[in-house]
N, C-alpha and C positions, 0 to 999 in steps of 0.2 A: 504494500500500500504506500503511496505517496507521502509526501513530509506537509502536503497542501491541511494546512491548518481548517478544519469545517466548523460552523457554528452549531452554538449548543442546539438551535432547531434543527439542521442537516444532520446531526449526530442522533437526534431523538426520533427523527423519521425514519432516518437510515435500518435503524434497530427495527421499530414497528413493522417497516416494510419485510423485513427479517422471518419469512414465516417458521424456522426453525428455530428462533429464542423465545420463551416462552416461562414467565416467572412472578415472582412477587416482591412488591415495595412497602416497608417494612420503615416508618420514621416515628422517633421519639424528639418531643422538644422544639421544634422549628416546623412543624406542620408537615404539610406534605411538599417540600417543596420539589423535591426527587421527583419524583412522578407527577406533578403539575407538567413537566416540561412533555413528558412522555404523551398525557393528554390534550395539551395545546399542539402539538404537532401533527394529532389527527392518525390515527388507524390505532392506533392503543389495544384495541379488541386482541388484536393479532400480536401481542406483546403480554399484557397485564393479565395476569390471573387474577390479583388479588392487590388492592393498598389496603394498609390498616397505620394507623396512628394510635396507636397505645398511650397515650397519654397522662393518665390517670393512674398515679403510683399504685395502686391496689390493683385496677385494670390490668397496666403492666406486668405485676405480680404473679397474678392467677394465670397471664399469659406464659410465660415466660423464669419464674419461677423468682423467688426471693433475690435481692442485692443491696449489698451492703453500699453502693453509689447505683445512681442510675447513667450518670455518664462514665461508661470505664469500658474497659477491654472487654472484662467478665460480663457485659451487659450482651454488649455488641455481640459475641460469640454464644450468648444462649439464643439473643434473634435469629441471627442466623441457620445456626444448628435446626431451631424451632422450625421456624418458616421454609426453609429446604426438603426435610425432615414428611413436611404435611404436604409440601407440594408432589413427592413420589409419591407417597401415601394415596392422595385422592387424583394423580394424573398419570402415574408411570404406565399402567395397563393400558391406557386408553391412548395417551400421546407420546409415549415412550421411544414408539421408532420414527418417531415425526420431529419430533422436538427434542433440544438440547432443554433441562430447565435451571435456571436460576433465583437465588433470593439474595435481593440486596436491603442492607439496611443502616440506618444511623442513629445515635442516639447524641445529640448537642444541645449543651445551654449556652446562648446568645449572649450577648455584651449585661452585664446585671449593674445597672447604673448605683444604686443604692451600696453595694459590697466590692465598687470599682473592681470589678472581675472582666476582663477579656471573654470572648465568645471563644468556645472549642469543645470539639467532641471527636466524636471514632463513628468511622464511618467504614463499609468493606461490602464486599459480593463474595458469593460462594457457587460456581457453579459448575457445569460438563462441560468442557470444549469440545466433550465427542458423546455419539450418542451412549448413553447409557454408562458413560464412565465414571468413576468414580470421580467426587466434587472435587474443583480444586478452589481455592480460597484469596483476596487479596485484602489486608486489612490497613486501616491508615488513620493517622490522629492528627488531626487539624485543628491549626488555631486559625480566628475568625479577626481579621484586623478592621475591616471596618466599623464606624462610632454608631453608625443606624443599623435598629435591630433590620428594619423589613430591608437592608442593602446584605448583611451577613446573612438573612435568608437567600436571597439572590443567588451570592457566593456560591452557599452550600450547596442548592439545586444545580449550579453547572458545574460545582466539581461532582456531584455526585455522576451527572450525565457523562460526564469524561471519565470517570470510573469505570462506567459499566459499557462504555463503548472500546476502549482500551483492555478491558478483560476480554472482549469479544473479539475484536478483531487485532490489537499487539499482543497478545498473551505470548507470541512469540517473539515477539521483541519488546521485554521486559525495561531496557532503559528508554526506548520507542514510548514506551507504556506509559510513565512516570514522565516524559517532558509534555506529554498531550496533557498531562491532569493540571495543566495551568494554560489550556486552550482559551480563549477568551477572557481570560481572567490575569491580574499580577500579582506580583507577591508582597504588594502593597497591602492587597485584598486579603491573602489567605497563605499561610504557611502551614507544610504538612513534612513536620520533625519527625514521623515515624510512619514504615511500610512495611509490610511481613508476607513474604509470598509466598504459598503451601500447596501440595497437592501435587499429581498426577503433568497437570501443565506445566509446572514449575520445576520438575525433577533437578536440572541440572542447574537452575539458579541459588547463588548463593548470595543469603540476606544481608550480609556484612559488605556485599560490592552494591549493592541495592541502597543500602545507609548512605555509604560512600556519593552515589549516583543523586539520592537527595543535593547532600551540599553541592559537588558539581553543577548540577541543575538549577543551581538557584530558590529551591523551593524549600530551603529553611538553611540557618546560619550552622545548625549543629546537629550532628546523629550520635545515636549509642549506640551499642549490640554488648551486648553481657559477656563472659569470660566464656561461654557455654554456645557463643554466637549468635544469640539471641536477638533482633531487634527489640530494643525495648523504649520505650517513652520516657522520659524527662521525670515527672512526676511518679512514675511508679517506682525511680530509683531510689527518687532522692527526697522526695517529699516528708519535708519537715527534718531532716537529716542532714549533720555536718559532712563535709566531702573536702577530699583532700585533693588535688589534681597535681599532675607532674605532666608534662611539656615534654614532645623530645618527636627524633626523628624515629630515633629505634631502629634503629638499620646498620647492625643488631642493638640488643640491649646489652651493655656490656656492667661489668662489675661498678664501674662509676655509677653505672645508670641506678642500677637497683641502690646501690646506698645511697644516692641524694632522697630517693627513695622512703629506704627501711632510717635512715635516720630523719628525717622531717617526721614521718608517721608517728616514731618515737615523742617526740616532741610537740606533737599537736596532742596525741593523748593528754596531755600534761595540763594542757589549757581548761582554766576553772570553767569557761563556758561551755565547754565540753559534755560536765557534770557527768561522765562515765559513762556517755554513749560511743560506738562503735563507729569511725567515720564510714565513708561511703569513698570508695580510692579509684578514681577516673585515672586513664594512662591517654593523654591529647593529641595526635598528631595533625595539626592543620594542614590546608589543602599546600601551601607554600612548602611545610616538610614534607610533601608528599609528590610533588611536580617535580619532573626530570626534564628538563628541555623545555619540551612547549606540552607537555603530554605528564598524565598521570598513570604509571602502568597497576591497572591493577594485578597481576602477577604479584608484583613486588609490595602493594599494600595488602595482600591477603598473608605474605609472607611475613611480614613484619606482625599482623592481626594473630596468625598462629601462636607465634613466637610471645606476645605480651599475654594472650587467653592460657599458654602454660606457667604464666605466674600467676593465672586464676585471675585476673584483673577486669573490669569492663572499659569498653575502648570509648572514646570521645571521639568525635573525625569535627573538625569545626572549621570557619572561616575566618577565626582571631585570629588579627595579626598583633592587637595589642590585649592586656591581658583585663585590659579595666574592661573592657570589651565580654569578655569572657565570664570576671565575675558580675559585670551587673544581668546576664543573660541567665548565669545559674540561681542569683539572687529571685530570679520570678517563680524558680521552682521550691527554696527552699530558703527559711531567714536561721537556721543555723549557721554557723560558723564553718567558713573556710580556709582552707592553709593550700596555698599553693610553692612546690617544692621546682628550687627554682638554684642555678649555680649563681655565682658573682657576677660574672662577666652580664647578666639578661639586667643589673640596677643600671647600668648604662640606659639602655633604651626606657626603660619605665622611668627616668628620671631626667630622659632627654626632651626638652618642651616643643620641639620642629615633631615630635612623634604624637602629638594632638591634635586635635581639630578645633576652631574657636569656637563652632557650635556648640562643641561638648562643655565649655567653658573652659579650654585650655588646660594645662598638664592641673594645674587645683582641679576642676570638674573631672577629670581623669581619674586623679588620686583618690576624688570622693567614693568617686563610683567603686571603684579598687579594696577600698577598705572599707565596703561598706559592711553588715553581719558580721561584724569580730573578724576581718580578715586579715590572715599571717601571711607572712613572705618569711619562709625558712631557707635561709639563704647558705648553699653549699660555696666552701671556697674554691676558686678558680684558679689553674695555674696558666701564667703564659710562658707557654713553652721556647718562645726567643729568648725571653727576660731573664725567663727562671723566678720570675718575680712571684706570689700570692698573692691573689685579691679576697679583700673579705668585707665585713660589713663594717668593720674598725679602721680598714686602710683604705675605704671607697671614694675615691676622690670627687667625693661631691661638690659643686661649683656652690662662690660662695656666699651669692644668693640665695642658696635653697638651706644652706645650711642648718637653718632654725627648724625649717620644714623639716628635712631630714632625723634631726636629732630627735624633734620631734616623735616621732613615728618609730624611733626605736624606743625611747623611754617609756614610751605606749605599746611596745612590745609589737606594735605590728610589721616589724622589721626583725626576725632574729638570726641570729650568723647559726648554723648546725652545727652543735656541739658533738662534742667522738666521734666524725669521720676519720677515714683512713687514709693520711697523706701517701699512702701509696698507688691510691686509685687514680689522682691528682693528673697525674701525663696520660692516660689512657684515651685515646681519641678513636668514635666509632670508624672513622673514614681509613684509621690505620687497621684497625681489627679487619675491619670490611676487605680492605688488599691483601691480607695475607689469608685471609678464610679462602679468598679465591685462587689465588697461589699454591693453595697445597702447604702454605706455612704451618707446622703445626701449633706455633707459637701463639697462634689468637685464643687457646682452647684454654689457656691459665688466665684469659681478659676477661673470659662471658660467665654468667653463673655457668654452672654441670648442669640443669634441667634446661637450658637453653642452648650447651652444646648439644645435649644428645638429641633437641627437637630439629637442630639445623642439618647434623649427620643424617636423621633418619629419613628427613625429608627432600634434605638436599637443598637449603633455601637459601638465598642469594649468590645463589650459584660457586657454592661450596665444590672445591675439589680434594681428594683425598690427597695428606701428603707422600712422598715419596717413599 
């Protein structure tokens, strides 16, 4: 199929006229706006089995079965299940070798002026690409950026139409898939931080290049996927939970990496704000650590993705290039306290004022955003390997206007240098580990932890040669 962009009507006809799809529209929260489109288009008969609007928490309930939120994953995936579920039940005998069937649905609550809440919800399809096959599934969580409720309905109804015409006809071109879901629409309007692909159609897609494809795309600033590979949401990580994040390219992780690491963790424990909860530990690679040339190969982020999921970790993939950037974006998920683990050499640029923008209100609005929720900067020392010199939080040649600011910000602990690192880790640079791994040196294997040589042996990853 063509790259020719069609409008939400030409996508909603197209379908109808479709006498092989054949399913049900399933909305909680914002009406029917899904299926309004599908009816203004005309031939619907030939499409709709069934809308239903549950609306009505008890309603819902009895439909659908008890939950502890009504907007959540767990919601979404009992509609669907449900509504799929009824429609073999009372259609498979009868249109079974005629028709493929589908049930899509959403459940979203709108902009809530009263509790300043953002619009967003989970929305997904579940259906056959083939007759009588087994379902395959796409699910996605969307935030609703525009101020007016009846315009975030809008939103919703064309990405929903883009959903389900993209399962239908890109199901095999999966990042084909996800650049249509912002077909007539911008991402002014609508950002969708999470997408999960399952089933029978999706066999050889992998959800972590899927995440990735999100930020690529432009259709949200940041993605997760769990240590387990998980795409997961924002809010189900981290909600209400302190998080630690660590920065890096990771190509490989080497022994430096993991102690800037395992000592900042140390040491966020420790913070009274904490009060003996367990952080929540992001590993970050932005798209700029992840660019080679003009191109991002995903080979080599899925390699690196392997590699940080065997320290059990969950991956960030984001679009910061600065970090205040970062925290005030994790700030909307959670108001615990963060610590970001971070070497000497990176207070350079956080503290350089050409690395702002005046809208933000310049590096002070930067620094606000930065330390806003208790936020640390556990700062590992840095060696330059010309100098031989140390940089640390004690010898940071702060300029000496900012000086007050700076001192600042350490007396207030939100600056701390990493106490009991190992000056031996100190010269270790991934780009040297990286040439000799490919070399055949055997000498990288003493740089990287041992669970992260034997994942790069077993698998062969950044094109590992064996030595001599």
């Amino acid at each position: 199929m063509s790259e020719e962009t069609f409008s939400t009507h030409q996508k909603a006809r197209q379908i109808n006229a479709d006498a092989g799809k054949y399913g049900t529209f399933a909305e909680i929260g914002a009406g029917q706006e899904v299926a309004r489109f599908f009816f203004r288009a005309g031939g619907a008969a030939g499409t709709v089995a069934k809308t239903i609007s549950a609306y009505d928490m008890a309603v819902s309930d009895a439909i659908y079965g008890p939950a502890e939120r009504y907007v959540s994953r767990q919601r979404l995936q009992a509609m669907l299940a449900y509504e799929f579920d009824l429609l073999l039940q009372r259609l498979a005998k009868v249109r079974g070798d005629k028709s493929t069937f589908f049930a899509f649905a959403n459940t979203v609550a709108t902009h809530n002026v009263k509790r300043q809440e953002e619009g967003h919800g989970w929305m997904g399809i579940r259906f056959q690409a083939q007759l009588r096959e087994p379902p395959s599934e796409i699910i996605l969580h969307v935030r609703l950026r525009d101020k007016e409720t009846v315009r975030q309905q809008e939103a919703l109804g064309i990405l929903g139409v883009n959903l389900t015409h993209g399962a239908f006809y890109y199901h095999e071109q999966p990042a084909r898939l996800i650049r249509a879901l912002l077909d007539n629409l911008t991402w002014e309007r609508i950002e969708v931080d999470m997408i999960r692909f399952s089933g029978p159609a999706f066999a050889g897609v992998d959800n972590r290049v899927m995440a990735l494809q999100l930020v690529q795309q432009d259709l949200t600033e940041a993605a997760m996927f769990t240590a387990q590979g998980e795409a997961v949401q924002w809010a189900e990580l981290l909600y209400k939970r302190p998080v630690l994040v660590q920065r890096g390219s990771f190509r490989p992780v080497t022994n430096a990496t993991l102690d800037v690491l395992e000592r900042a963790y140390e040491q966020f424990l420790q913070a009274p704000e904490l009060a003996g909860e367990t952080p929540v530990v992001l590993m970050e690679m932005t798209l700029r650590h992840l660019t080679r040339g003009d191109a991002i190969d995903h080979e080599d982020f899925l390699h690196r993705a392997d590699t940080l999921c065997t320290l059990g970790r969950s991956v960030l993939i984001s679009n910061f290039r600065r970090y205040h950037r970062l925290a005030a974006y994790l700030s909307r998920y959670t108001n615990r306290p963060l610590g970001l683990a971070i070497g000497a050499s990176k207070l350079v640029e956080i503290f350089d004022e050409h690395f702002y923008n005046a809208e933000e209100g310049g590096l002070l609005g930067g620094l606000g955003q930065l330390f806003k929720n208790h936020a640390r900067l556990y700062v590992y020392p840095s060696l330059n390997l010309a100098t031989d010199e140390t940089l640390t939080v004690e010898n940071f040649p702060i300029p000496a206007h900012l000086r007050h600011l700076y001192v600042h910000l350490r007396e207030n602990r939100g600056i701390q240098g990493v106490e009991h690192y190992n000056p031996d880790f100190l010269p270790i640079r991934s780009s040297d580990v990286l040439a000799k791994l490919q070399s055949g040196d055997p000498a990288w294997e003493k740089l990287v932890p041992p669970a992260i040589v034997e994942v790069i042996k077993s698998q062969k990853l950044f094109g590992w040669q064996a030595g001599a």
